[in-house]
Wavefront OBJ file of the C-alpha trace (Angstrom):
o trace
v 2.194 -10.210 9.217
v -0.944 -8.419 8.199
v -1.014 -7.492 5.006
v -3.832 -4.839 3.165
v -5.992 -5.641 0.280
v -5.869 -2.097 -1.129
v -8.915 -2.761 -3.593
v -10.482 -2.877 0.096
v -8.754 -0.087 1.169
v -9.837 2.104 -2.041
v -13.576 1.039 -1.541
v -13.787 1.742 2.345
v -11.975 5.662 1.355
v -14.080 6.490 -1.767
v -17.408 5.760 0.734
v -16.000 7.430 3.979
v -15.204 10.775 1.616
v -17.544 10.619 -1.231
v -14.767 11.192 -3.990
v -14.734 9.663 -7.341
v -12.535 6.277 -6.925
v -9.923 7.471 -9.351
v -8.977 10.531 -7.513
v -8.887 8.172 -4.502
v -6.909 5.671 -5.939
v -4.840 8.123 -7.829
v -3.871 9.941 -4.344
v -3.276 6.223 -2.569
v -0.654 5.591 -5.426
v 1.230 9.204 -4.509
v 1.443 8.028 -1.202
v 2.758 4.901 -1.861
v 5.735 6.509 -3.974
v 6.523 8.765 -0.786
v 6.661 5.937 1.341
v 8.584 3.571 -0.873
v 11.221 6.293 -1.520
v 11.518 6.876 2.334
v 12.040 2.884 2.949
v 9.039 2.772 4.795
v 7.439 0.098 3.068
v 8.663 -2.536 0.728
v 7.740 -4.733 -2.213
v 7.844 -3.967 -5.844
v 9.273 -0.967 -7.231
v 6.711 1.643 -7.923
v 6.825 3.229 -11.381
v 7.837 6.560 -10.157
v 5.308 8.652 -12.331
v 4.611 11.273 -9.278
v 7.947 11.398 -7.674
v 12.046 11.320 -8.923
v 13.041 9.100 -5.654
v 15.996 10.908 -5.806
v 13.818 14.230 -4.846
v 13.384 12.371 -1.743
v 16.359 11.446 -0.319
v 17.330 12.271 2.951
v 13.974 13.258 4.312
v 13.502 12.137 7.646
v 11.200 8.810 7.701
v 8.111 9.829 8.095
v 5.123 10.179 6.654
v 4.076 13.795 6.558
v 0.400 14.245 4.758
v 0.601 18.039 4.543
v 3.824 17.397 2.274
v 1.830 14.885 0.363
v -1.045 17.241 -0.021
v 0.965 19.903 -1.187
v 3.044 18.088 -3.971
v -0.885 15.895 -4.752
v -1.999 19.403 -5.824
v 1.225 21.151 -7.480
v 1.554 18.224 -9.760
v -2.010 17.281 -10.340
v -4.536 20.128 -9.539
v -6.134 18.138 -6.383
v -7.079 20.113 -3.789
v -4.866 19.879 -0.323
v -8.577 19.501 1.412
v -9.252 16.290 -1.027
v -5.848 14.735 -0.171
v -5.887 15.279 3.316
v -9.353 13.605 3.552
v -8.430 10.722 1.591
v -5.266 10.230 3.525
v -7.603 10.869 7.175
v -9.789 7.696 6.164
v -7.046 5.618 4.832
v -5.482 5.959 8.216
v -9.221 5.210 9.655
v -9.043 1.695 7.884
v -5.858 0.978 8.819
v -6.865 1.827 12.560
v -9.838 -0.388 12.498
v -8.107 -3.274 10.788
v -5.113 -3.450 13.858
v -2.458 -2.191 10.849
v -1.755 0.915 13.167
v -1.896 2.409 16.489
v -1.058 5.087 17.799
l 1 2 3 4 5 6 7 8 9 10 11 12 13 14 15 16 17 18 19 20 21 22 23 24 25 26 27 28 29 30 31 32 33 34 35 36 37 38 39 40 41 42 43 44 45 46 47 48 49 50 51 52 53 54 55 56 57 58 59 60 61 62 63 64 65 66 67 68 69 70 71 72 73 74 75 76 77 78 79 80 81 82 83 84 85 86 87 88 89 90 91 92 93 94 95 96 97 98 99 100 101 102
């Protein structure tokens, strides 16, 4: 099973978007709360700082980056724009590492 370094993954986003690596990383870590509270991914429990898992439950599994975007910049001020662009090149690395398809 393939497996992503997501020091890697940070580092390949912050230079496809030119955004500061902490807004990057900070983004990537939003996502992965979503994602772990839909059962897409596993591995250890996230610390639930962004999301109540709860406020999840029953959404359809999927990922849905407008969603993301929207709650990224009602609970911390980022731009949808900046979300959307980090989430765009995350997907790009994932693409050209054979971790998706589509």
């Amino acid at each position: 099973m393939k497996t992503i370094n997501p020091e890697a993954l940070a580092e390949y986003v912050v230079r496809a978007t030119g955004l500061e690596p902490v807004l990057v990383t900070t983004v990537l870590a939003v996502e992965h709360e979503y994602m772990y509270a839909l059962g897409l991914i596993d591995g250890p429990e996230p610390a639930w700082l962004w999301y109540d898992r709860d406020d999840l439950r029953g959404h359809p599994p999927e990922v849905n980056d407008d969603e993301i975007a929207a709650h990224v910049e009602a609970t911390l001020a980022i731009p949808q724009e900046e979300t959307l662009a980090v989430l765009a090149a995350e997907m790009d690395y994932l693409a050209a590492h054979g971790l998706v398809s589509w």
